[in-house]
C-alpha atoms as one frame of an Amber mdcrd trajectory, in Angstrom:
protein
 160.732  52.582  80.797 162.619  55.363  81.860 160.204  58.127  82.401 160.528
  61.522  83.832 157.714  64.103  84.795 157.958  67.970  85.303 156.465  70.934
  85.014 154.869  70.849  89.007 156.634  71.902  92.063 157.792  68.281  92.587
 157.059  66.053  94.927 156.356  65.577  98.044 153.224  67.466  96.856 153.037
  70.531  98.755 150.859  72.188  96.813 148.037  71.640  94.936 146.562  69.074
  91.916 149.511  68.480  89.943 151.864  67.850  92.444 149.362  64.849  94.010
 149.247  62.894  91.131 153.003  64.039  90.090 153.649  61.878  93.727 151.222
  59.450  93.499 151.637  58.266  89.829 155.615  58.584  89.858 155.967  56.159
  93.249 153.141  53.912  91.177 155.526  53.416  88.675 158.402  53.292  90.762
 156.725  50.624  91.824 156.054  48.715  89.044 159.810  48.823  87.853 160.043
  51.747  85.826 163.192  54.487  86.174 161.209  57.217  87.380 162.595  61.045
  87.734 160.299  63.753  88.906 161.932  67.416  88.396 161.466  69.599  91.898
 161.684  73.155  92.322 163.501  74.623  94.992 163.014  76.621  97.439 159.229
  75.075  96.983 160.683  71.705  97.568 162.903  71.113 100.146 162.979  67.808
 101.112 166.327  66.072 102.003 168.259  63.547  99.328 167.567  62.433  95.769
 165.124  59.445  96.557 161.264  59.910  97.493 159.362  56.813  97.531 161.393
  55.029  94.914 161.543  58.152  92.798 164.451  59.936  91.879 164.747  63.290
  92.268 166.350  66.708  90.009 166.282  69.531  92.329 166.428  73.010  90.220
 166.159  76.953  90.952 163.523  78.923  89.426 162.450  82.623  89.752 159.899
  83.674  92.990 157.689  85.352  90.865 153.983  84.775  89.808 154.356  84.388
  86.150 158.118  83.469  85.785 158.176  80.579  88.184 156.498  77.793  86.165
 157.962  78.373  83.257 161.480  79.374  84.114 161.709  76.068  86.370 160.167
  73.922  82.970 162.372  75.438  80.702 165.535  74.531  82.819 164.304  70.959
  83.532 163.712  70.337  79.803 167.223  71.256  78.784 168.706  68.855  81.737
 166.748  66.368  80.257 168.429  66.707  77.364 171.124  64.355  78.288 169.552
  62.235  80.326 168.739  59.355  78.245 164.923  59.210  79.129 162.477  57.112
  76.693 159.487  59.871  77.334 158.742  62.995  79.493 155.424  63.404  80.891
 155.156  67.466  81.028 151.971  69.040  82.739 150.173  72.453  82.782 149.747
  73.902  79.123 151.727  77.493  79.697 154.600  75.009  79.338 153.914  73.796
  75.877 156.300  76.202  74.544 158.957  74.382  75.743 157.778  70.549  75.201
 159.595  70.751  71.975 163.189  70.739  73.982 163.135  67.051  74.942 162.075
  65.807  71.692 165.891  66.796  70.685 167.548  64.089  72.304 164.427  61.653
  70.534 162.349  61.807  73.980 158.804  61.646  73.484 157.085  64.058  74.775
 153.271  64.115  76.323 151.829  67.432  77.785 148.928  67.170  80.360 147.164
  70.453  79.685 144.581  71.340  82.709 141.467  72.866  83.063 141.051  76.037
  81.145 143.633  77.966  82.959 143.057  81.363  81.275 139.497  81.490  82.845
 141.117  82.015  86.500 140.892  85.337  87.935 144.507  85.391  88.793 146.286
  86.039  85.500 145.941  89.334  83.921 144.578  89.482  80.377 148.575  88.954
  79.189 148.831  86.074  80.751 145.282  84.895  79.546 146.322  85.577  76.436
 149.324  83.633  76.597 148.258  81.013  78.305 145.285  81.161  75.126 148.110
  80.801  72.792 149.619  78.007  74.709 146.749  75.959  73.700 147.407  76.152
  70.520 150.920  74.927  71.121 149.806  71.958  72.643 148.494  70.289  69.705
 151.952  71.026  67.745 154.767  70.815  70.068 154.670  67.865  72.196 154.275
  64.394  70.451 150.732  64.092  72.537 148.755  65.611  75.050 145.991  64.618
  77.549 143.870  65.662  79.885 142.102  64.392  83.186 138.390  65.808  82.154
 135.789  64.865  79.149 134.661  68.280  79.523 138.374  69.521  78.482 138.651
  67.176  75.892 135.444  68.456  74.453 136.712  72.020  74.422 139.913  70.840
  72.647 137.901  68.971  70.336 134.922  72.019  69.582 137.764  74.948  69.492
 140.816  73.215  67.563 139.071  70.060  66.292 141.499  68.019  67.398 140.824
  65.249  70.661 143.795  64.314  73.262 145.580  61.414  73.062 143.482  60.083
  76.275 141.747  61.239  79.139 142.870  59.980  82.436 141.254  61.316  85.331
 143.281  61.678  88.364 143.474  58.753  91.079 142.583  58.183  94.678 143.429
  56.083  98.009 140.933  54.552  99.224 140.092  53.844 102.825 139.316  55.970
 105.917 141.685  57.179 108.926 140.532  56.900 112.285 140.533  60.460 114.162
 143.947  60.821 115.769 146.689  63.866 116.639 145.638  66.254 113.742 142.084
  66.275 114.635 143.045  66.679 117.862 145.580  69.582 116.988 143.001  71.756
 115.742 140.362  70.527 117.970 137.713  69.332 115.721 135.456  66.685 116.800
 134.682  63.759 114.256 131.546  64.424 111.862 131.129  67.501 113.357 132.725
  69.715 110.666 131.844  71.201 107.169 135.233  70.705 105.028 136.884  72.857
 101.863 140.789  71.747 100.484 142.265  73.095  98.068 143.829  76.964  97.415
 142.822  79.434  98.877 141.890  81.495  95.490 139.007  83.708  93.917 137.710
  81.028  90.962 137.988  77.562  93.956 135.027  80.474  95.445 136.071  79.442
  99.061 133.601  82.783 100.497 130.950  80.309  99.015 131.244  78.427 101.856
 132.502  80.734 104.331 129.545  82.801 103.997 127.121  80.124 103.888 128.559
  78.951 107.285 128.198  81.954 109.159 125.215  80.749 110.645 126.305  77.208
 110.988 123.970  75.066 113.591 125.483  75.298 116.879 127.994  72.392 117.235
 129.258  72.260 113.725 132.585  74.178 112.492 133.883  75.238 108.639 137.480
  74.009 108.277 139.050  75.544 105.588 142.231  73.759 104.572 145.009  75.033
 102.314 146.990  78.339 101.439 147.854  80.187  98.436 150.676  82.718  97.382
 150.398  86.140  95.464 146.654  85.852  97.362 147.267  88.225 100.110 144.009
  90.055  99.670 141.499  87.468  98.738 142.879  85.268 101.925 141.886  88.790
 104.214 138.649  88.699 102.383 137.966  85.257 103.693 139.264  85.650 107.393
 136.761  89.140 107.518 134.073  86.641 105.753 134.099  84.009 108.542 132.358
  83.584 111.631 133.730  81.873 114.476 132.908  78.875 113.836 135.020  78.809
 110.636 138.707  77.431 111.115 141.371  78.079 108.602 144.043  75.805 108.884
 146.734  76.284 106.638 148.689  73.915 104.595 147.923  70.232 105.604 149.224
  67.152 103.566 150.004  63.461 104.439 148.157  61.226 106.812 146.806  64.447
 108.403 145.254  65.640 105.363 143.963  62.568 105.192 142.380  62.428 108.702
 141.005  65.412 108.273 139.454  63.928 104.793 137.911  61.069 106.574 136.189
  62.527 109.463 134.344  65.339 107.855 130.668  65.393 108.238 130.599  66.881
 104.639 133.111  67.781 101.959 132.581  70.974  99.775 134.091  71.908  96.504
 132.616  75.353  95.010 135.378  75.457  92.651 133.426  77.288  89.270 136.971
  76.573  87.347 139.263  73.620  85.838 138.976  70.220  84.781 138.841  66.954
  87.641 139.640  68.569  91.525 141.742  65.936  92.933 140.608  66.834  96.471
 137.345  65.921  95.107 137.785  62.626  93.849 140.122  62.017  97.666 137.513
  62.838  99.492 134.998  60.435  97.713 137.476  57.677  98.410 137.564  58.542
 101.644 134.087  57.731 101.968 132.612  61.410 102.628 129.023  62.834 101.208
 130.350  65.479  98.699 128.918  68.697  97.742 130.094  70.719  94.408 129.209
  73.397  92.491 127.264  72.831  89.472 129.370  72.997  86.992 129.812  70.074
  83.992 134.162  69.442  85.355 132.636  68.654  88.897 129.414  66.645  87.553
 130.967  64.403  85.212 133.708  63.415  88.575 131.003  62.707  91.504 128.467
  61.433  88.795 125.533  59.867  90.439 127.030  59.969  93.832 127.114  63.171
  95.276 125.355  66.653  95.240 125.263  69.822  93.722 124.420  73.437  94.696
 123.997  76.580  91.602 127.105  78.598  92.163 125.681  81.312  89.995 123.674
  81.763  93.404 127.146  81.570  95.290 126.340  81.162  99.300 122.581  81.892
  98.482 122.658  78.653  96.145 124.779  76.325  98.823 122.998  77.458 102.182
 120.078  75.409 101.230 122.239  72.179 100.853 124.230  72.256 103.995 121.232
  72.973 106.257 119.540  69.916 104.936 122.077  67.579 104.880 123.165  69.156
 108.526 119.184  68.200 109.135 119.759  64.557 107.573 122.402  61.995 108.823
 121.037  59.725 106.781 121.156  60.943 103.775 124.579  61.670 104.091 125.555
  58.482 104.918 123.663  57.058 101.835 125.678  59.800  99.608 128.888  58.073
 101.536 128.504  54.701 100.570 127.571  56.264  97.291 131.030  58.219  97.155
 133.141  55.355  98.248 131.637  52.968  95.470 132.250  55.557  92.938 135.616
  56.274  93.418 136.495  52.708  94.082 135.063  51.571  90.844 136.778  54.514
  88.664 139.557  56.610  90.750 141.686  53.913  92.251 145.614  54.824  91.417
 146.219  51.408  90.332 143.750  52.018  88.026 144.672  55.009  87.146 148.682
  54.060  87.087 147.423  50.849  83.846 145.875  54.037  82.049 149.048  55.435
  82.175 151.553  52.804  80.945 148.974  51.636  78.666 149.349  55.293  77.265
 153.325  55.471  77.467 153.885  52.196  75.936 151.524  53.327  72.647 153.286
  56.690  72.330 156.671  55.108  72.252 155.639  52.735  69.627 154.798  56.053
  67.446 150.400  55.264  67.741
């Protein structure tokens, strides 16, 4: 098949979700033989050439601005696709469905992965809530399918429009720990001595859940706090005046050292309260770490049985509690590691997750 995604930043995923399995699923198929063509915005993505991984690669402007950039940089790639002779377009993040019609011109099918409730974050303005609101809509009309990664969407779809995706394909994961090596030693972090957030760095992932609840972290232990976000200025202050100093903030980190960093936690924290499956979530299962999320149904239904939960109504009130008993109890975070590693190796592997896919393509060519 000839298959192109956009809609992300491109790949090499430097940013969040989208842009992981944008990589990971696109050098899958690569893999497997398929023409593969993953649309990149620059300046976000500047790596050098057209080939990543096996993966070809359309490098387009778009606009630097907070609510122009997506869609501007969509729109664009959807009319170059136009002539590009692909049999279906894989389009993610449902602001774009107003333009998932443009590829279905040249007879491309089209299949929009919509995400998590995206009006619910505390970044966009009620416009752009309402919008994105609107977008939903457009979803079920537009594109020839769409999908999403969590039941918990899919049930929304199917209670508010009465209408169920196409499928639901949660996102993948590689599985197998890194020994500690030059990033650890970088930011000089000792192994299974550190409490561990990625993802961005915005109000609704509720980052000060953690940062707060590690101000009094037991002596020996640090917070790392890995990842970045833009247009988040003030939030990102609120967090460095938050933290105490045993709380490191790292920055961007991606590759292998991401990865190390993944594997040598002592416990991995998601207090997201918004959005469907967190991919950083499901990575850090296979990665083999004891997981702790907030309590909400997205998070449950991904760590299932094999991980922990904390009331984020409570915010740092309702995850204290958690980290100073697992901080009290190796054990019992090396049962909820085993527990994590089985999980994710039974249902997130991206070979797994790569079948779902083609198995999807191949039946929404065929017109099912």
């Amino acid at each position: 098949m000839r298959i192109a995604l956009m809609g992300g930043r491109g790949i090499p995923a430097n940013y969040g979700g989208f842009e992981t399995m944008m990589e990971e699923l696109s050098a899958h198929l690569a893999g497997r033989g398929h023409e593969v063509t993953v649309y990149c915005r620059v300046p976000h993505i500047q790596v050098a050439g057209n080939r990543y991984r096996g993966v070809r690669l359309v490098k387009l402007p778009t606009l630097r601005h907070k609510h122009l950039d997506t869609i501007v940089h969509t729109t664009l790639s959807a009319v170059h696709a136009l002539g590009q002779g692909y049999d279906l377009v894989l389009m993610v993040i449902a602001g774009n469905s107003i333009v998932s019609w443009i590829p279905r011109l040249a007879g491309q099918k089209v299949i929009l992965h919509v995400d998590g409730l995206d009006w619910r974050r505390a970044k966009w303005g009620a416009w752009a809530a309402r919008y994105i609101q609107m977008a939903e809509h457009l979803a079920l009309r537009l594109p020839n399918a769409f999908i999403t990664d969590s039941q918990v969407v899919a049930a929304y779809y199917q209670n508010r429009f009465q209408r169920a995706p196409a499928a639901v394909i949660a996102y993948g994961a590689d599985i197998g720990r890194l020994p500690p090596g030059e990033t650890l030693s970088r930011f000089g972090l000792e192994p299974q001595r550190y409490v561990l957030f990625v993802g961005r760095l915005v109000p609704e992932n509720c980052v000060h859940h953690l940062v707060e609840a590690c101000q009094g972290l037991d002596s020996g232990y640090r917070c790392v706090v890995v990842g970045d976000a833009p247009y988040q200025a003030d939030y990102i202050a609120h967090l460095h005046r938050l933290a105490g100093p045993s709380t490191l903030f790292t920055g961007y980190v991606f590759g292998q050292g991401y990865r190390e960093l993944c594997s040598n936690a002592y416990l991995f924290v998601e207090p997201s309260e918004v959005g469907g499956t967190h991919p950083a979530l499901l990575e850090a299962m296979a990665l083999g770490n004891c997981v702790v999320a907030n309590d909400i149904p997205e998070n449950r239904e991904a760590i299932g049985d094999a991980g922990l939960v904390y009331d984020g109504r409570q915010g740092s009130a309702g995850l204290k509690p958690v980290l100073d008993d697992l901080l009290a109890s190796p054990q019992t975070v090396e049962t909820y590691r085993r527990r994590a590693l089985a999980h994710a190796d039974a249902h997130y592997r991206w070979e797994q997750i790569t079948d779902r896919y083609e198995e999807l393509f191949t039946r929404i060519l065929h017109g099912a």
